[in-house]
C-alpha positions in Angstrom: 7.2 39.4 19.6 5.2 39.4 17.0 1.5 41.4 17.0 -1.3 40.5 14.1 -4.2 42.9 13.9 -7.3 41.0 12.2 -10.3 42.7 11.1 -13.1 41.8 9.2 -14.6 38.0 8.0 -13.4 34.7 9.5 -11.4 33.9 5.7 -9.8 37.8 5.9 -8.9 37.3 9.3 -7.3 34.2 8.7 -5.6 35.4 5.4 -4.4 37.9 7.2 -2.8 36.0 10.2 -1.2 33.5 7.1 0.3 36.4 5.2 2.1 37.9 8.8 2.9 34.3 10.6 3.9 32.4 7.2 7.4 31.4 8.7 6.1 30.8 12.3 3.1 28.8 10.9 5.8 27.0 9.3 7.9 25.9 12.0 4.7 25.0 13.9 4.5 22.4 11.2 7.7 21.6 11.7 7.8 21.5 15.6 4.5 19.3 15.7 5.8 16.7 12.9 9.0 15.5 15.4 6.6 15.7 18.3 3.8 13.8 17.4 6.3 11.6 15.3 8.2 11.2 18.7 4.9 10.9 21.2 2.4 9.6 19.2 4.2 7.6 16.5 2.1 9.1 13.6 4.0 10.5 10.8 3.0 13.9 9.3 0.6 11.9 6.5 -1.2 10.0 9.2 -2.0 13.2 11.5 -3.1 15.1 8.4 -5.8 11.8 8.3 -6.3 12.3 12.1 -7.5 16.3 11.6 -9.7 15.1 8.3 -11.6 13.4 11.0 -13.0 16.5 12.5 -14.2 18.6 9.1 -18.0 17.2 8.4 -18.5 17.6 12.4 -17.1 20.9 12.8 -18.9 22.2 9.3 -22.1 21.7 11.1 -21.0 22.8 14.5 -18.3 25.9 14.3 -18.2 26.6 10.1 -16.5 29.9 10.5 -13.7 28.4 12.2 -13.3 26.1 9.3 -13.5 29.6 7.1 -11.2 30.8 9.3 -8.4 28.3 9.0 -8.8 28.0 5.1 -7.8 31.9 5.2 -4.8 30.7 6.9 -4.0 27.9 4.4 -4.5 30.5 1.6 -2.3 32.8 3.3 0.7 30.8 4.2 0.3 28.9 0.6 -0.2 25.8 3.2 -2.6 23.1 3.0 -6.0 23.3 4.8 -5.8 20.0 6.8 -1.9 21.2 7.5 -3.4 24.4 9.8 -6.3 22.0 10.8 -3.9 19.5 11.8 -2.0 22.6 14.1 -5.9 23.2 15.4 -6.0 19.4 16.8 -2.9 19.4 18.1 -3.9 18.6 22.0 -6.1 16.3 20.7 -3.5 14.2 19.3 -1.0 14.6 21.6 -2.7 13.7 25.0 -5.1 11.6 23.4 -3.4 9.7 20.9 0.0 9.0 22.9 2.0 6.1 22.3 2.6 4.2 25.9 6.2 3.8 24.8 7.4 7.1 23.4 10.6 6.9 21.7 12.7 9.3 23.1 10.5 10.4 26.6 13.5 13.3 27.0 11.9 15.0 23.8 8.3 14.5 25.5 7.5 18.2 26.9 6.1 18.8 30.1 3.3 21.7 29.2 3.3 21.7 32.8 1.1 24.8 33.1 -0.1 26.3 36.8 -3.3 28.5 36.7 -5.0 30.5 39.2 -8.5 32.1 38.7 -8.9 34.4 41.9 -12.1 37.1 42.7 -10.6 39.7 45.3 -11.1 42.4 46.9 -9.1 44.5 44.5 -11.2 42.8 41.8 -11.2 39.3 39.7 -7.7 37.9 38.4 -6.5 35.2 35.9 -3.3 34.2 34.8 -1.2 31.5 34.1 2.1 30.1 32.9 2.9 28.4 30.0 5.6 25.7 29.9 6.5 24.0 26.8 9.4 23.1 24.5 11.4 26.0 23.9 11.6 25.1 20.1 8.4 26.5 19.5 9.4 29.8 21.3 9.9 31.2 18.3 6.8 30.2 16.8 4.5 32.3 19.4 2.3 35.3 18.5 0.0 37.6 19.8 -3.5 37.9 17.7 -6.1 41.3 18.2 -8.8 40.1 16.2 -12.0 42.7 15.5 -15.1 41.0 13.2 -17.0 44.3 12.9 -21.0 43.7 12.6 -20.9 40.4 14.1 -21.7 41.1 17.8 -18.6 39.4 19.0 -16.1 41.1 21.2 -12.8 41.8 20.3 -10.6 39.8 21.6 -6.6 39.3 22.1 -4.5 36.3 22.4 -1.3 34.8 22.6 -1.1 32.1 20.6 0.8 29.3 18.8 0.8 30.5 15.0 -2.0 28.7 12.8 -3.7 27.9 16.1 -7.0 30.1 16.1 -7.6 29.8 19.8 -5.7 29.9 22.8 -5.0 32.2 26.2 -6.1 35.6 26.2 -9.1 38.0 27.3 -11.8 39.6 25.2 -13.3 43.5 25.3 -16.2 42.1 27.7 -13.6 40.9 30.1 -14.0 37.3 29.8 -10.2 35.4 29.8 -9.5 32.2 29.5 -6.1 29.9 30.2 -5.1 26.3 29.7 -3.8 23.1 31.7 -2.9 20.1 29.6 -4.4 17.0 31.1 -3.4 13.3 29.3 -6.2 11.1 29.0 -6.4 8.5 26.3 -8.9 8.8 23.9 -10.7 11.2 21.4 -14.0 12.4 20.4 -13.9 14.2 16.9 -17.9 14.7 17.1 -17.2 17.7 19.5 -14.8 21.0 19.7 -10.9 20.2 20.2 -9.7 21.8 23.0 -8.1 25.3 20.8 -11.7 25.6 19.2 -13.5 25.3 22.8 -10.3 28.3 24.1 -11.9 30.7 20.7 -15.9 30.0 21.8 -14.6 31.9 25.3 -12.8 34.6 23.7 -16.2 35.4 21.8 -18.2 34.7 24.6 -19.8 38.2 26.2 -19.5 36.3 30.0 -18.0 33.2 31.6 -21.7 31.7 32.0 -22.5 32.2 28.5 -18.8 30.7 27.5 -19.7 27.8 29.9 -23.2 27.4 28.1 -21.2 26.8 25.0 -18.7 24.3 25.9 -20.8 22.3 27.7 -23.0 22.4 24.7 -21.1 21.3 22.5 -19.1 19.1 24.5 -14.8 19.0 24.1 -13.0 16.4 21.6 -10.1 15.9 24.4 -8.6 16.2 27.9 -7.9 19.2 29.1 -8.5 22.3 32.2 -9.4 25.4 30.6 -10.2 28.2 33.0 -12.7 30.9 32.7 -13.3 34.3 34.3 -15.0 37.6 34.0 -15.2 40.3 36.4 -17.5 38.1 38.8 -15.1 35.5 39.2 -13.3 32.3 37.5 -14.9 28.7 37.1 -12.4 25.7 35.6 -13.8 22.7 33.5 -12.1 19.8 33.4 -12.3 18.4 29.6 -12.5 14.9 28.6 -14.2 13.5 25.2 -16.9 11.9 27.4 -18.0 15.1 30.0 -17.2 18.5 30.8 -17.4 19.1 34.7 -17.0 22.2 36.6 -14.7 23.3 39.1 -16.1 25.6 41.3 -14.3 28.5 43.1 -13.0 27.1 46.6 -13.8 29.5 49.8 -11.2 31.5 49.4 -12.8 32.7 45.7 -9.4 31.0 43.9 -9.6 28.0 41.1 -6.4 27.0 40.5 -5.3 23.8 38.7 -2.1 22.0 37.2 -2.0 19.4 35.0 -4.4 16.3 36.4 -8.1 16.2 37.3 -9.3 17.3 40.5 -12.3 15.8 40.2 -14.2 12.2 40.0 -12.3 10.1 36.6 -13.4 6.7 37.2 -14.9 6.4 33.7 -11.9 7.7 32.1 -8.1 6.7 31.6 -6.2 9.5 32.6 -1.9 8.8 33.0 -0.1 10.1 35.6 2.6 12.0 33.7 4.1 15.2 35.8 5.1 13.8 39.1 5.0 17.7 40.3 1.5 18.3 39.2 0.2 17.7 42.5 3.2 19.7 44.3 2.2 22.4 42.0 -1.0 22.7 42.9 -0.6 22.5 46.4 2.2 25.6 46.0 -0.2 27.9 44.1 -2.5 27.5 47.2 0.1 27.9 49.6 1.3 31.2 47.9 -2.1 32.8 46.9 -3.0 32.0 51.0 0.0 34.2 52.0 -1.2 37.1 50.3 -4.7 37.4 51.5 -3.3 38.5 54.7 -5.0 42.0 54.5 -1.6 44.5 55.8 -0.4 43.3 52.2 -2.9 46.3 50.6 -4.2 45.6 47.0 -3.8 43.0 45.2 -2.5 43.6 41.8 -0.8 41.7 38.8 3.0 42.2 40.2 1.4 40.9 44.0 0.5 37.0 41.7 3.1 37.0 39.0 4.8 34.3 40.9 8.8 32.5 40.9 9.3 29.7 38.3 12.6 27.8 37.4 10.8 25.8 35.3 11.1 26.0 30.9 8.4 28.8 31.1 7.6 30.2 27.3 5.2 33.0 28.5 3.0 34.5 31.5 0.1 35.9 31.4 -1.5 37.7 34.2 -5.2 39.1 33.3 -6.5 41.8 35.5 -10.1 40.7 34.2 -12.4 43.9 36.3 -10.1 46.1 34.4 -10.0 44.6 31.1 -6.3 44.3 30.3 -3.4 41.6 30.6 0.4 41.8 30.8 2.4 39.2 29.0 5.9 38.4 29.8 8.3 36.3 27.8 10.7 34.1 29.3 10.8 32.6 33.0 9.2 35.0 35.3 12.5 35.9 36.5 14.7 36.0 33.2 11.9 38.0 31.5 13.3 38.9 27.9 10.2 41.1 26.2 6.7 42.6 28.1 3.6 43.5 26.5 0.7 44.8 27.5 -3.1 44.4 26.7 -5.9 46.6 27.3 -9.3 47.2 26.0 
């Protein structure tokens, strides 16, 4: 797998993740043209007009993310509104869908399970990631430092071009993803990857719910957010951002539909197993509270899939540090580990 250290300014970092990821950023281009051109029925052109939508409000709102991805473009010897378009990619997919797809077998899942869970042993977070294999390839994993700034460090695995996505920062505030599909966008506010960063540089969960809720989310979307006190979801729409709280058992855990009220929005039922999902996450986090089980620790929730699982990610949040594993859960092909 491959690691990028960034240091320094928003355009060096981003120079410096175009430089290492050119070919990955690459085939992310390549892998989100035949998907959106598949789901969405937008050719490359007309998404690259979609992300032009978002630069005067994010100028105003997040600039150095904008600085950011410009490093990238210079980089990779890309176009700016080509990484942008990478940045606004959940935005367009689950917002902009077609209703008749053209092929619904090239349609992936990103049927993602997450669980948030505050224990004895200490606060947890982790998540799987499910998604076409195609962009397997395309993954990295991103330490970024900005020295005199006053924002943690921060690691992530991400999708390369993409400046935000699942990981944990040096204050031990992580952060994971559920795709939800509701029609509609809001380009005023943060897409969903840029609302993932303002967590990673957020020094607690309430200060990185202060900030979304702020500024509000462009699309649909669960992100999940812990620290060492414990996890909170928020379910993401371009009209509200609403909390999920933890349930009595301390746990959030979430698939890929809203939990809570969505009468105001049109959300489509696409993963038939997103409520089966959910319900097994709860079933198997109940087994292990049984207290002759000992500690809980990351191998106790890493969890079975069969399903076309890209990566886990398991964040032991009191403790500051992650394990990532490649592959399904039980075909893992590479580990890494992250610790600050």
């Amino acid at each position: 797998m491959l690691e990028i250290r960034c240091v320094g300014s928003p355009y060096e970092i981003g120079v410096t993740h175009g430089v290492t990821a050119r070919g990955k950023i690459t085939g992310s281009i390549d892998f989100y043209s035949r998907l959106f051109q598949n789901s969405c029925s937008l050719s490359w052109s007309e998404v690259v007009q979609e992300a032009a939508k978002y630069v005067e409000p994010l100028e105003s709102i997040v600039p150095r993310y904008l600085e950011e991805i410009r490093g990238i473009a210079v980089g990779s010897g890309l176009a700016f509104l080509d990484i942008l378009a990478l940045n606004v990619r959940t935005e367009i997919t689950f917002g902009l869908f077609s209703d008749a797809p053209k092929d619904i077998a090239k349609v992936p899942s990103d049927g993602c399970t997450s669980l948030g869970w505050l224990t004895a042993s200490g606060s947890f977070l982790g998540q799987n990631w499910d998604w076409m294999v195609e962009q397997g390839p395309n993954l990295v994993i991103c330490h970024i430092s900005q020295p005199g700034t006053g924002i943690p460090d921060f690691s992530m695995v991400t999708e390369a071009g993409i400046i935000g996505k699942i990981g944990l920062n040096a204050e031990g505030v992580g952060c994971c993803l559920n795709a939800i599909r509701c029609r509609g966008v809001d380009p005023s506010k943060l897409p969903i990857h840029f609302a993932l960063r303002k967590v990673l540089e957020s020094s607690s969960r309430t200060a990185a719910v202060k900030a979304i809720k702020l500024a509000g989310v462009a699309g649909s979307g669960h992100i999940l957010i812990g620290d060492a006190t414990g996890s909170i979801g928020l379910e993401c729409t371009s009209k509200w951002v609403k909390e999920v709280a933890m349930d009595d058992a301390n746990r959030v855990c979430h698939t890929n539909h809203l939990l809570l009220d969505k009468s105001d929005v049109d959300e489509v039922t696409w993963l038939i197993d997103s409520p089966a999902r959910l319900a097994r996450i709860r079933e198997l986090t109940s087994q292990v509270t049984d207290p002759t089980l000992g500690a809980i620790d990351l191998d106790t929730i890493k969890g079975e899939s069969v399903a076309e699982t890209l990566f886990t990610i398991i964040m032991d949040l009191t403790n500051k540090s992650a394990r990532v594993t490649f592959g399904r859960p039980t075909e893992v092909r590479e580990k890494v580990m992250i610790s600050f």
